[in-house]
C-alpha positions as CSV (number, residue, x, y, z in Angstrom):
1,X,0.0,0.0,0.0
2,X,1.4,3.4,-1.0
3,X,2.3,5.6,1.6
4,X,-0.3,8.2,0.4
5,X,-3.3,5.9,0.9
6,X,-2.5,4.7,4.6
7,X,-3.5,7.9,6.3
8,X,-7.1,7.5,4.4
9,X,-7.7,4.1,5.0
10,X,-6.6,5.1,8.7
11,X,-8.9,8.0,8.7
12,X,-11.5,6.4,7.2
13,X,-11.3,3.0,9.6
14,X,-11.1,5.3,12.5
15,X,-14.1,7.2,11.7
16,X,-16.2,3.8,11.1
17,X,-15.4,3.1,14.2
18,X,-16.6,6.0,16.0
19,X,-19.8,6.7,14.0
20,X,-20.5,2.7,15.0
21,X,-19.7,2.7,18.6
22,X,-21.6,6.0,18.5
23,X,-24.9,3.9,17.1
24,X,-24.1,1.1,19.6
25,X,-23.5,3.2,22.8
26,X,-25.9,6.4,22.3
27,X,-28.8,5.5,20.7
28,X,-30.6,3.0,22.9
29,X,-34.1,1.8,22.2
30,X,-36.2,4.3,20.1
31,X,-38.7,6.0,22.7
32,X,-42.1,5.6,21.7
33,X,-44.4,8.7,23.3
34,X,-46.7,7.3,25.7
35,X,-50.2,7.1,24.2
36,X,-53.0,7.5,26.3
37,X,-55.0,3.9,26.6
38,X,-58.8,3.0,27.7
39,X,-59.6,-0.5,29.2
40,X,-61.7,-2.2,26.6
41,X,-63.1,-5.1,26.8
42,X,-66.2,-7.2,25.1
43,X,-67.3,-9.8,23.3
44,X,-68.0,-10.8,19.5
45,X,-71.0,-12.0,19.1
46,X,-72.8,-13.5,15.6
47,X,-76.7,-14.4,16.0
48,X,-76.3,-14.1,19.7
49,X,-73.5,-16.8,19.8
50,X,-70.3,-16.1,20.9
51,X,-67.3,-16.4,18.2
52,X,-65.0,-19.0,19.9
53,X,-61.7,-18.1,18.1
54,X,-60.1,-15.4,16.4
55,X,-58.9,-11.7,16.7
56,X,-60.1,-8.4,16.5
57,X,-58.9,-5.4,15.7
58,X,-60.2,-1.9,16.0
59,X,-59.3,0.7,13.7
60,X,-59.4,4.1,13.7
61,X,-62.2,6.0,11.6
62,X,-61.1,9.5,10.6
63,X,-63.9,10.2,9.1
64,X,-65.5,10.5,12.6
65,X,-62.3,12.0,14.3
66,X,-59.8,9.5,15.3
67,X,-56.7,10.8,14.4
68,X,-54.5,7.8,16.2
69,X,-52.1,5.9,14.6
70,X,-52.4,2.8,16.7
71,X,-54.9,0.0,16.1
72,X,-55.5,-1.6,19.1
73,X,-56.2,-5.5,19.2
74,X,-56.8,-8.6,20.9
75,X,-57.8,-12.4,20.6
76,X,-61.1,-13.3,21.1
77,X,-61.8,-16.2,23.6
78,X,-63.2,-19.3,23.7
79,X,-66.8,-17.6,25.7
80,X,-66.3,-14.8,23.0
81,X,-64.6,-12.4,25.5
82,X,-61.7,-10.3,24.3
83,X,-59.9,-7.3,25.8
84,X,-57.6,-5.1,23.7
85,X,-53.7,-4.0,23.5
86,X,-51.9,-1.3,22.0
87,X,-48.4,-2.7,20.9
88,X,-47.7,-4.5,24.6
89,X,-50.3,-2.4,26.7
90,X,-53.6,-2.9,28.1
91,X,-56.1,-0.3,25.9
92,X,-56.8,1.8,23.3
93,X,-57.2,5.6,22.5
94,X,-60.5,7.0,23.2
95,X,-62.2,7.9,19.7
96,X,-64.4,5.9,16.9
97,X,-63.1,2.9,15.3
98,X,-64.1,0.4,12.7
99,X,-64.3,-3.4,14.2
100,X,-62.3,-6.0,11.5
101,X,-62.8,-9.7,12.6
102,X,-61.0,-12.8,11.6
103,X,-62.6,-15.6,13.1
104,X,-62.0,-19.6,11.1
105,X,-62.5,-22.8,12.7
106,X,-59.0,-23.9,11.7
107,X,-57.2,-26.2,14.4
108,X,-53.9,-27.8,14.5
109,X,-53.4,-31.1,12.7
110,X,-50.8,-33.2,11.6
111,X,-50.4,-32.7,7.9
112,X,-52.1,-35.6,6.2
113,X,-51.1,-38.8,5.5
114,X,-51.9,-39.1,2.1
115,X,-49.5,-37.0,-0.4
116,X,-52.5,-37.4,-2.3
117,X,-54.6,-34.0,-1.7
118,X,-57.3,-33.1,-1.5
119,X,-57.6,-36.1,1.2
120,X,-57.6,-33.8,4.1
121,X,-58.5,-35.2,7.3
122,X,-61.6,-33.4,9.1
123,X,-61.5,-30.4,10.6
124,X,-58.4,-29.2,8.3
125,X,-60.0,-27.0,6.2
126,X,-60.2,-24.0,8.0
127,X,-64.5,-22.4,7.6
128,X,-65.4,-19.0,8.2
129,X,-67.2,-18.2,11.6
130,X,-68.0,-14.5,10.3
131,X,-69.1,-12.4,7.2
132,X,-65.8,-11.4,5.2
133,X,-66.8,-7.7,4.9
134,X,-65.4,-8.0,9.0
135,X,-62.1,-8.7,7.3
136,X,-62.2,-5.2,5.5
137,X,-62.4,-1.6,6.6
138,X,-64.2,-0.3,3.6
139,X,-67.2,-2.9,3.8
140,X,-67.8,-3.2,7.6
141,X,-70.5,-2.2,9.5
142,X,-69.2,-2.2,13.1
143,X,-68.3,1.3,14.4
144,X,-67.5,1.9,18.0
145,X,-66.7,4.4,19.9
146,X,-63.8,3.8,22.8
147,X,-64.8,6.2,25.9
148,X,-63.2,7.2,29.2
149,X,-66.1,5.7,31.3
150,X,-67.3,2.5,29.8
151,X,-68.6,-0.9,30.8
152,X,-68.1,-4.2,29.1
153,X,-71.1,-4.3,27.5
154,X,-70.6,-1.2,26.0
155,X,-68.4,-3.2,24.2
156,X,-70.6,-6.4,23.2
157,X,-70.2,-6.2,19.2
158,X,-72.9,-8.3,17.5
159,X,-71.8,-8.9,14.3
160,X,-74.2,-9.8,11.5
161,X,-74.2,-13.4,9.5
């Protein structure tokens, strides 16, 4: 290496070095603000039966307000209960939100036995326990509105078959 280049490359390996022990040492985790969260919890309901398995997630409607980012969720329960989060916290922001639901029968099985398919065992097709508009925001029908003061069955969301 010519004697020209080694103070570069020096430079240059030196100032690497800082800029990464610089990212390693002073930046940290990012810190996220501190959103304010309501307690909300409910249950998903279709024809009066509770949906035994899924998720739902709220989202927020700008059209009535909500300005949040987030989009609180949770998993619904075997009874149909369900209480939501926000990233790893218990809540969501107060405002109107549209309701998407996922709900399937699908269970766990051991692939079949067959490398013939479509000789699927029972039960490994996965059925649909709700609608599909509940899977978009554009076609649902579910608004809610997340308030300071509520009660569970503020949040009892009957869906509709």
């Amino acid at each position: 290496m010519s004697v020209f280049l080694r103070p570069i490359v020096g430079e240059s390996v030196w100032g690497l070095f800082v800029f990464g022990a610089a990212l390693l040492t002073g930046c940290g985790e990012p810190q996220i603000p501190q959103v304010h969260l309501v307690t909300v919890r409910g249950k998903i309901l279709v024809e009066d039966q509770p949906v035994k398995s899924g998720s739902v997630s709220f989202r927020p409607d700008a059209e009535l307000g909500n300005k949040t980012m987030e989009q609180p969720a949770g998993t619904i329960q075997e009874d149909g209960s369900f209480e939501l989060f926000t990233l790893d916290r218990a809540g969501a922001p107060p405002g109107w939100y549209r309701v998407l639901v996922m709900a399937d029968n699908m269970i766990t099985v051991d692939p079949p036995e067959s490398p013939v398919w479509p000789n699927y065992p029972p039960g490994f097709l996965p059925k649909a326990l709700v609608h599909d508009r509940y899977l978009s925001f554009k076609e649902t029908d579910i608004k809610v509105e997340v308030k300071e003061k509520s009660q569970a069955e503020d949040y009892v969301i009957r869906l509709n078959p």
